[in-house]
C-alpha positions in Angstrom: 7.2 -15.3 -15.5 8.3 -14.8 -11.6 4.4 -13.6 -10.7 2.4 -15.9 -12.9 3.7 -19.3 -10.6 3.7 -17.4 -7.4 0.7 -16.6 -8.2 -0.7 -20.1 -8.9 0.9 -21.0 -5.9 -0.4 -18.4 -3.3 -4.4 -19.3 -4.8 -3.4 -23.2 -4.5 -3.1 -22.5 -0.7 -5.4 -20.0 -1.0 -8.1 -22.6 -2.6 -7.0 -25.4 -0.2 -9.2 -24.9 2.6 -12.4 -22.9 2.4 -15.7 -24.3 2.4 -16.8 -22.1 -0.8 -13.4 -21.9 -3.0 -15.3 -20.2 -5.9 -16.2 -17.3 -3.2 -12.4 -17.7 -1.7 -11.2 -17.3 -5.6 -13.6 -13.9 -6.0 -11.9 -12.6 -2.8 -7.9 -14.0 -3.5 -7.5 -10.2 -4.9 -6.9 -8.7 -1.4 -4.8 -6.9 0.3 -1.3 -7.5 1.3 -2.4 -8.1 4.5 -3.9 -10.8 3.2 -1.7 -12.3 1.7 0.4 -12.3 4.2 -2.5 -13.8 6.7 -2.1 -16.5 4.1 1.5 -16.7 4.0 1.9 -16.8 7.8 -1.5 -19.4 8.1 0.0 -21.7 5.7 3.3 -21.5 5.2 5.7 -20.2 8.1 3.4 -21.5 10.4 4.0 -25.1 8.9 7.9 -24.7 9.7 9.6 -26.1 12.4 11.1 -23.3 15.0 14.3 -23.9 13.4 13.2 -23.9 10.3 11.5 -20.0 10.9 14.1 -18.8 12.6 16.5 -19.7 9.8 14.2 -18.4 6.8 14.0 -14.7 9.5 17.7 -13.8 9.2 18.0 -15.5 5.3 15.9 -13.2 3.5 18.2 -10.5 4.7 19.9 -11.7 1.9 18.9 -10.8 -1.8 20.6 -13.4 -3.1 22.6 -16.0 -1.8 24.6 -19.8 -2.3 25.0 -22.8 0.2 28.2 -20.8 1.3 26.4 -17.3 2.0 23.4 -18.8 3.7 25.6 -20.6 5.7 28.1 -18.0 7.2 25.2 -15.3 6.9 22.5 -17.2 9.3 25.2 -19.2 11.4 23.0 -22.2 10.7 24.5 -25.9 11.1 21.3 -26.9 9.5 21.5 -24.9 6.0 21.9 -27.3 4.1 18.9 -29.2 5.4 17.1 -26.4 5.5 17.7 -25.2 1.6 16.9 -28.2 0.7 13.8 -28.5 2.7 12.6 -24.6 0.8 13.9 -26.3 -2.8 12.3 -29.7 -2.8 8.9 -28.2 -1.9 8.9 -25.3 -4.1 8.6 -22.9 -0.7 9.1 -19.3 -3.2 12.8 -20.0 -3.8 14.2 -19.0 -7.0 17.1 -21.0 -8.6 19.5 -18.4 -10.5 22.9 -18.6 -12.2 22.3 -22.0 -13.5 20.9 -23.5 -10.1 24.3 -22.5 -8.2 22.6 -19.2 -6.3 18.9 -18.5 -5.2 17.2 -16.1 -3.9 13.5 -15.8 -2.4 9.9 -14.9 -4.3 9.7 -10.9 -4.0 6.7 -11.2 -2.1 7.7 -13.7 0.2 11.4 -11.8 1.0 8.7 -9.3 1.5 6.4 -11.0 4.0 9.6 -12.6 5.7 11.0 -8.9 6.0 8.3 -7.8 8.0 8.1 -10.7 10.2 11.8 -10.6 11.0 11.6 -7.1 11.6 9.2 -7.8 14.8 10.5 -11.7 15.8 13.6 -10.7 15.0 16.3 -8.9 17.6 18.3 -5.7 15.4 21.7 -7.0 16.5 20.7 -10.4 14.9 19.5 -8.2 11.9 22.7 -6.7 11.9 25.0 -9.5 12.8 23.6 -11.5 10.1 24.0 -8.5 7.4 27.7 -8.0 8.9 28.6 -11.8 7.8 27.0 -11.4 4.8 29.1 -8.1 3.7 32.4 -9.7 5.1 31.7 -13.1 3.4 30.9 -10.9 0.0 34.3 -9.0 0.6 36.7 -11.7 0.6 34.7 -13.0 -2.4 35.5 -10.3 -3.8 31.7 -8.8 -4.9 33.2 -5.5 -3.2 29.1 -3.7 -4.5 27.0 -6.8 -2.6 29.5 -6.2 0.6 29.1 -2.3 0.9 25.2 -3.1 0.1 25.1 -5.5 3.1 27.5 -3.3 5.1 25.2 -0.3 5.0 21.9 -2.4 5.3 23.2 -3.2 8.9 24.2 0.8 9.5 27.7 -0.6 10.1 29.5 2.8 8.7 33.0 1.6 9.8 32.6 -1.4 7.9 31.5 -0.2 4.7 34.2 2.1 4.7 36.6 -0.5 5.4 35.6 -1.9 2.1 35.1 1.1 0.3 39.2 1.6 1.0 40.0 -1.7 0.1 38.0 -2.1 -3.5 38.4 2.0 -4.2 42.2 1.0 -5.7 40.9 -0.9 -8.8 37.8 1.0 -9.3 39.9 3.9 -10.0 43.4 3.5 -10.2 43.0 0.4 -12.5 39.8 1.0 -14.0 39.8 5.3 -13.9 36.3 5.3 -12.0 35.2 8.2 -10.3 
C-alpha cells in the first residue's frame, strides 16, 4: 500500500494549485521529470536551507533511527528536523514499530538526484562513511559494508569485512 498514499499525496499537491485541476488530473500521469518539477515546486522548495541541506545527505541512508540520522548528517537539528518530515507526513515511512524510518521510494529518488548536483562527493562520502562506522559498532556488519562501498571507501569496507568475516564463518561455517 506504499504507492496508493504517495500517490494521493503527490496529486493532492499536484491538484492544489492549477486553474483547471480536472485538466491538471488528465496530465498528473507524466513523466518523472515531472514529478520531480512537482516535488522540487512544492516540497523541497518549502524547506528552510537547513532543513534541504539535512534531507540532501539523509536519503543517503536507506533506512535510518534518531541515532543514524544523527551521526550520519552531523545535524544538531535532527531531531527537529525528523519531526518536522513526521508530523507533516513529508514521504517518511515509519518501520520496525515506529523505532526506524526510511524515505518514500520516489522521493529518496528525487532527493538522490538533487544531492547528487547540490551536494559536494566528499559530503556524499563523508556522510556514507558515518553511516557504515555507526552500523559497524552496531553491529549490522551487511548495512556497514553496504554504506562502506556506496562511498567507494575500499579500505573501509574491508576493515569490516575482517572484523565480521570470524562469525560468518568460523562460528556460523559461511562461505
Amino acid at each position: 500500500t506504499e504507492g496508493w498514499p504517495s500517490a494521493v499525496r503527490l496529486a493532492q499537491i499536484f491538484l492544489s494549485s492549477p486553474a483547471d485541476p480536472a485538466l491538471a488530473l488528465d496530465n498528473l500521469a507524466g513523466t518523472d521529470q515531472d514529478i520531480a518539477s512537482i516535488l522540487n515546486a512544492k516540497v523541497l522548495n518549502g524547506f528552510t536551507a537547513a532543513l534541504k541541506a539535512f534531507v540532501l545527505r539523509l536519503c543517503q541512508l536507506r533506512d535510518f533511527d534518531y541515532s543514524l540520522a544523527r551521526i550520519a548528517t552531523e545535524d544538531p537539528l535532527t531531531q527537529g528536523h525528523l519531526r518536522y518530515l513526521c508530523e507533516r507526513n513529508v514521504f517518511i515511512i515509519a518501520i520496525d514499530g515506529g523505532q526506524r524510518h526510511r524515505l518514500h521510494n520516489v522521493f529518496r529518488g528525487f532527493l538522490l538526484d538533487q544531492a547528487r548536483q547540490d551536494l559536494a562527493p566528499a559530503v556524499r562520502k563523508q556522510v556514507l562513511d558515518r553511516a557504515a562506522d555507526y552500523c559497524r559498532e552496531d553491529g549490522r556488519c551487511a548495512d556497514a559494508l553496504d554504506y562502506a562501498l556506496d562511498g567507494g571507501n575500499a579500505a573501509l569496507a574491508a576493515d569490516i569485512l575482517e572484523q565480521s568475516s570470524p562469525v560468518f564463518v568460523r562460528d556460523l561455517g559461511y562461505h
